[in-house]
C-alpha positions in Angstrom: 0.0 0.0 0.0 1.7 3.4 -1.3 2.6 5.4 1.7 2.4 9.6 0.7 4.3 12.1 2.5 1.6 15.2 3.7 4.6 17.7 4.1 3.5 18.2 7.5 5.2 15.0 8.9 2.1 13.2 8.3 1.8 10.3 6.3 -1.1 9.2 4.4 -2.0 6.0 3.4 -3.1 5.4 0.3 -5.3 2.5 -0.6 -5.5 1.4 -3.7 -8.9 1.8 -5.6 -10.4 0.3 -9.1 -11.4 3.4 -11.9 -13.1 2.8 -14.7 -13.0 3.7 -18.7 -15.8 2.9 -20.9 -15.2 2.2 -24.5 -17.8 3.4 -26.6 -18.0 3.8 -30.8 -17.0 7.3 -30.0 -13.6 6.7 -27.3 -12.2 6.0 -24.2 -14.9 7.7 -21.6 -13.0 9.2 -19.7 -10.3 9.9 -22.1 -8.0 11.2 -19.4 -8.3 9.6 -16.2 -5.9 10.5 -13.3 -5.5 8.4 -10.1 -2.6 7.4 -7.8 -0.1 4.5 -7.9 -0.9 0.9 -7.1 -5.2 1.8 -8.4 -6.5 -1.0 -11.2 -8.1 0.5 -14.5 -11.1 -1.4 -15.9 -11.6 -0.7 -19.5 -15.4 -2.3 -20.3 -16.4 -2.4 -23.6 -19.8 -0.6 -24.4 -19.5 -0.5 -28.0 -20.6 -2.3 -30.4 -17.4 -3.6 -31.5 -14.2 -5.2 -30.2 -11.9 -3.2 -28.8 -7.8 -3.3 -27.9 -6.7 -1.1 -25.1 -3.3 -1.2 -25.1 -0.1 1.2 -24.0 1.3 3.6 -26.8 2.7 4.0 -29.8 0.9 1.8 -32.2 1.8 -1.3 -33.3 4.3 -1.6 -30.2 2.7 -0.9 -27.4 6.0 0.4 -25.4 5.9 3.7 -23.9 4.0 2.1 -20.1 7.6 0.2 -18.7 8.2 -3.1 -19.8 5.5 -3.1 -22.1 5.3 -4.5 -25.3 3.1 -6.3 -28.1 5.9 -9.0 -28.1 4.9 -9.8 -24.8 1.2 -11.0 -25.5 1.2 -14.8 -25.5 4.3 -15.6 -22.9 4.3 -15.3 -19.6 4.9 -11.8 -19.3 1.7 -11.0 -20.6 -0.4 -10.3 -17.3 2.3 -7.8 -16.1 2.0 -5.2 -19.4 -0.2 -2.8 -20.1 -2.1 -4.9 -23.5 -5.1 -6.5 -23.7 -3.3 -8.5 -26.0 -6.5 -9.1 -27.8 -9.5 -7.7 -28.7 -12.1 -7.2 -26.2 -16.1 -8.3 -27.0 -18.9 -5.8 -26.0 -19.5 -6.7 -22.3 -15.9 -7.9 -21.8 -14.1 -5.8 -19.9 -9.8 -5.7 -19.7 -8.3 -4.7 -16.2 -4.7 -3.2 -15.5 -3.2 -2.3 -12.3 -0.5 0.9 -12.5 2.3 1.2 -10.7 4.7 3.5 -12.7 4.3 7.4 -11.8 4.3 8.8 -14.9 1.3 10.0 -17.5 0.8 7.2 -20.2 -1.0 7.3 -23.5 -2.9 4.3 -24.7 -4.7 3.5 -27.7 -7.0 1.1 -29.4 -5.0 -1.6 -31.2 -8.0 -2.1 -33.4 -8.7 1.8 -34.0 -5.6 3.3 -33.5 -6.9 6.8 -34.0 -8.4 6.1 -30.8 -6.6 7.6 -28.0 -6.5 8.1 -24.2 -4.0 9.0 -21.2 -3.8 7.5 -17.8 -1.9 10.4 -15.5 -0.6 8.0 -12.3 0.4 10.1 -9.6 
């Protein structure tokens, strides 16, 4: 549990916490979302289509740290930031962020379709 210094000799525990994105025909909703280290993202698809969250730069997926479309399929895979496939309306893709940083991501399938994680 990520322990955050108040400045005033306090320290504040932070517990972690699940956000969520919807994925819609139109984009990530939000499509910025900030929230602290160690909190899980749960992309759900609402669309009508499938859909790929993965990290940036399409077809890569390496900007996030030690992600990387390479990765899908070995045993890596559950610690990158890829769906590593496409998602099914109703299906939903979960990532838990632990790199302070912001982080674009993008629809593998759609890749004009764009969104930012901002992990503080």
């Amino acid at each position: 549990v990520p322990v955050v210094g108040t400045g005033t000799g306090e320290m504040v525990v932070n517990t972690p916490s699940t956000k969520t994105v919807e994925i819609t025909s139109s984009g990530f909703s939000p499509s910025t979302l900030t929230i602290n280290a160690g909190d899980t993202v749960t992309w759900i698809n609402m669309g009508t289509g499938q859909s790929w969250p993965a990290s940036a730069i399409h077809p890569e997926h390496t900007v996030y740290p030690g992600s990387g479309i390479n990765k899908c399929g070995t045993s890596e895979e559950s610690n990158i930031f890829d769906a590593c496939k496409g998602i099914t309306p109703g299906e939903s893709y979960t990532f838990t962020f632990n790199e302070i940083g912001t982080w674009d991501y993008h629809d593998h399938m759609r890749a004009s379709i764009k969104g930012k994680i901002v992990v503080n």
